[in-house]
C-alpha positions as CSV (number, residue, x, y, z in Angstrom):
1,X,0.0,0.0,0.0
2,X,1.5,3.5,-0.8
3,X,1.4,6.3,1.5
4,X,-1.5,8.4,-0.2
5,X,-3.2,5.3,0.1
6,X,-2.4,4.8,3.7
7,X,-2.8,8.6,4.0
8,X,-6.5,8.4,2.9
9,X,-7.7,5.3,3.9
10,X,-7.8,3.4,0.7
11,X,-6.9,-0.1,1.6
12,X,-9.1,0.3,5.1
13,X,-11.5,-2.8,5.1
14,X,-11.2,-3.0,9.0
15,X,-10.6,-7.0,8.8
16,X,-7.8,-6.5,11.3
17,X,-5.8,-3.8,13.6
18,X,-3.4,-3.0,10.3
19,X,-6.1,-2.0,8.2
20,X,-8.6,-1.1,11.0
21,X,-11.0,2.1,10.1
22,X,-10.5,5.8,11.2
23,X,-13.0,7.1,13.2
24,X,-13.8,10.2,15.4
25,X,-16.8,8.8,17.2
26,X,-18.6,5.2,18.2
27,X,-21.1,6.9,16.2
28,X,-19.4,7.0,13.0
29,X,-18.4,3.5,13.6
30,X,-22.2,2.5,13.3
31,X,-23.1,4.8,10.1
32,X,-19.9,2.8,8.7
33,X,-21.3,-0.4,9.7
34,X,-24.9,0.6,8.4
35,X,-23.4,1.5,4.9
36,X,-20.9,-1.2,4.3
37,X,-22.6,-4.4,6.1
38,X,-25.9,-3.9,5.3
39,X,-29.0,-6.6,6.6
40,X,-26.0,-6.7,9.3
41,X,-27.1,-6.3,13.2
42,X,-24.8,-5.6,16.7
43,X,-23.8,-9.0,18.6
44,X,-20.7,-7.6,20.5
45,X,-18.6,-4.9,20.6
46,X,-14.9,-5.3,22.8
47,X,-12.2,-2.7,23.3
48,X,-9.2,-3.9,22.6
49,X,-5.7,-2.6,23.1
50,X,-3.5,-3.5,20.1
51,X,0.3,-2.3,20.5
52,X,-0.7,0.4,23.1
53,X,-3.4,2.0,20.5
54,X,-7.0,1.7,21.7
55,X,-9.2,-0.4,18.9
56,X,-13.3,-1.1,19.0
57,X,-13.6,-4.3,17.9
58,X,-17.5,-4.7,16.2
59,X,-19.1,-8.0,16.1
60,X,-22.3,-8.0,13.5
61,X,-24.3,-11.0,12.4
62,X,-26.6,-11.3,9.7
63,X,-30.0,-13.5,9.4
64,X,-28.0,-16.6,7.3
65,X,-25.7,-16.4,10.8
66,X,-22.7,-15.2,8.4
67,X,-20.3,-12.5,10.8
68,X,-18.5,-9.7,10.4
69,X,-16.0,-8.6,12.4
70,X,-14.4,-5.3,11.9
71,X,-12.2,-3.2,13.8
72,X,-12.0,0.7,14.2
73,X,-8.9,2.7,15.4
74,X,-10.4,5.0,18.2
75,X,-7.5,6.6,19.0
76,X,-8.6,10.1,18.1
77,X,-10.6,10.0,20.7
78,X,-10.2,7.3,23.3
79,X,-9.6,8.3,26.6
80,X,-10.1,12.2,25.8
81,X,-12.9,14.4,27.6
C-alpha cells in the first residue's frame, strides 16, 4: 500500500488492527457499519488494546448467521474528555 493510500484510507476494510477504520466517534463506527454491512445487526462490541493504540472491535451478524468482524482505530478519541 502506498502512502496516499495509507494517507487516505484506501486499503481500510477494518478486517484487522493494520487495516482497522479511522473514526472520530462510536457513532461513525455504526453509520460505517450501516453503509458497508448492510441486513447486518450488533452482537458484541470489545475494546481492545493493540500495540498500546485503543481499537473497537464490532461484532455483526446477519440472518443466514454469516459474521463480520471489523475493527475501528479510536484513538482520536479514546480516553479524551
Amino acid at each position: 500500500m502506498g502512502l496516499f493510500s495509507f494517507l487516505f484510507g484506501r486499503g481500510r476494510d477494518g478486517a484487522s488492527a493494520e487495516t482497522a477504520i479511522v473514526v472520530n466517534s462510536i457513532v461513525e463506527e455504526y453509520e460505517w457499519m450501516a453503509r458497508n454491512c448492510p441486513g447486518y445487526h450488533p452482537q458484541l462490541q470489545q475494546l481492545q488494546h493493540i500495540d498500546e493504540k485503543p481499537y473497537d472491535v464490532l461484532t455483526w451478524r446477519n440472518d443466514r448467521g454469516e459474521e463480520r468482524i471489523v475493527y475501528f482505530d479510536i484513538s482520536r478519541f479514546f480516553g479524551r474528555m
